[in-house]
C-alpha positions, -999 to 999 in steps of 0.1 A, spaced: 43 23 242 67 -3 233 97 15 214 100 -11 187 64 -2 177 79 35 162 93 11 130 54 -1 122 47 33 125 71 49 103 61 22 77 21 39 83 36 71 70 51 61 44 17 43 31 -2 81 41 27 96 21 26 71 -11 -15 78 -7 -8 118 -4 16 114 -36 -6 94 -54 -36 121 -49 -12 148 -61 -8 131 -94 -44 126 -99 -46 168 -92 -18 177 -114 -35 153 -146 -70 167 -138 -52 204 -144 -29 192 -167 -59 170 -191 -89 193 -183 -107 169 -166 -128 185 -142 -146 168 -107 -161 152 -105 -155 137 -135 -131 104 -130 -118 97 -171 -118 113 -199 -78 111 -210 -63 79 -212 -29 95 -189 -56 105 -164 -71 74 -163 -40 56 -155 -36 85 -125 -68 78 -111 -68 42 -115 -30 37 -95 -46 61 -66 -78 39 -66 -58 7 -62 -29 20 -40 -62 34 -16 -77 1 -21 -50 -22 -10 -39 4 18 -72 -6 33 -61 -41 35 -29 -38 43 -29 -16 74 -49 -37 96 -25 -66 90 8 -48 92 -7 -34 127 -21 -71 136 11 -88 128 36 -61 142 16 -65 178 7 -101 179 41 -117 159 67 -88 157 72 -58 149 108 -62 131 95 -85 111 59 -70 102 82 -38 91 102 -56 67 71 -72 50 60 -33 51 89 -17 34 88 -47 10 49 -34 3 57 2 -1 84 -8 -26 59 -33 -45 34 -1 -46 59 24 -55 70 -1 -82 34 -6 -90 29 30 -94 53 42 -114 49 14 -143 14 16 -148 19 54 -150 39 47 -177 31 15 -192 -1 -4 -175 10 -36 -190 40 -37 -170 27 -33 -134 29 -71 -128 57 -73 -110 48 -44 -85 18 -57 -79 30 -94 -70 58 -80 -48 32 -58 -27 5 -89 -32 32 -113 -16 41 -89 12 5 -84 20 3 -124 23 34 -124 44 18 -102 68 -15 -120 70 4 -152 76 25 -133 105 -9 -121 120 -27 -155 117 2 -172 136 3 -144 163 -32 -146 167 -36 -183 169 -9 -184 191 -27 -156 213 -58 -179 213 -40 -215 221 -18 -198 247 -51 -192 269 
């Protein structure tokens, strides 16, 4: 395996860990608000839980593939920059829609634009790939 690959990696558990977190927080507000599965609302602080684990797990999905695409096909330093710059949008993301929805704008375009940058990394290693042949 080629070593510079371990820094993609590391950037994969921090996405399973901001996942694990998130799913933590939904547990603690379902004790915490009495809301019991599989119920998925009934407080207004749960909601907000359940909703930032919903949309972290939904763009996870997307953003995996293309962190893995562009770290093997463009490079891996620069796929794991656009990674931790994700991870810090989401984290950001998180944390102000936990405590004011309204303000998870700027979370969510840092992640958005980091999942973009990774997309374009991928597109170009992949076209590359294919005109190379």
């Amino acid at each position: 395996m080629n070593p510079a690959l371990a820094w993609p990696a590391l950037a994969t558990l921090g996405t399973l860990l901001l996942l694990f977190v998130c799913a933590a927080i939904v547990g603690r507000a379902r004790g915490r608000y009495g809301i019991r599965a599989p119920a998925t609302s009934g407080h207004e602080l749960f909601d907000r839980a359940f909703r930032v684990q919903m949309n972290t797990l939904e763009s996870a999905l997307i953003f995996i593939p293309a962190l893995w695409l562009a770290a093997l096909v463009f490079s891996p330093g620069w796929a794991t920059v656009a990674a931790a710059v994700w991870l810090a949008g989401r984290v950001w993301y998180a944390a102000a829609y936990l405590r004011a929805p309204e303000s998870r704008g700027g979370g969510f375009v840092l992640a958005f634009a980091a999942w973009g940058a990774l997309m374009l990394m991928a597109s170009w290693g992949v076209i590359g790939l294919l005109l190379a042949r």
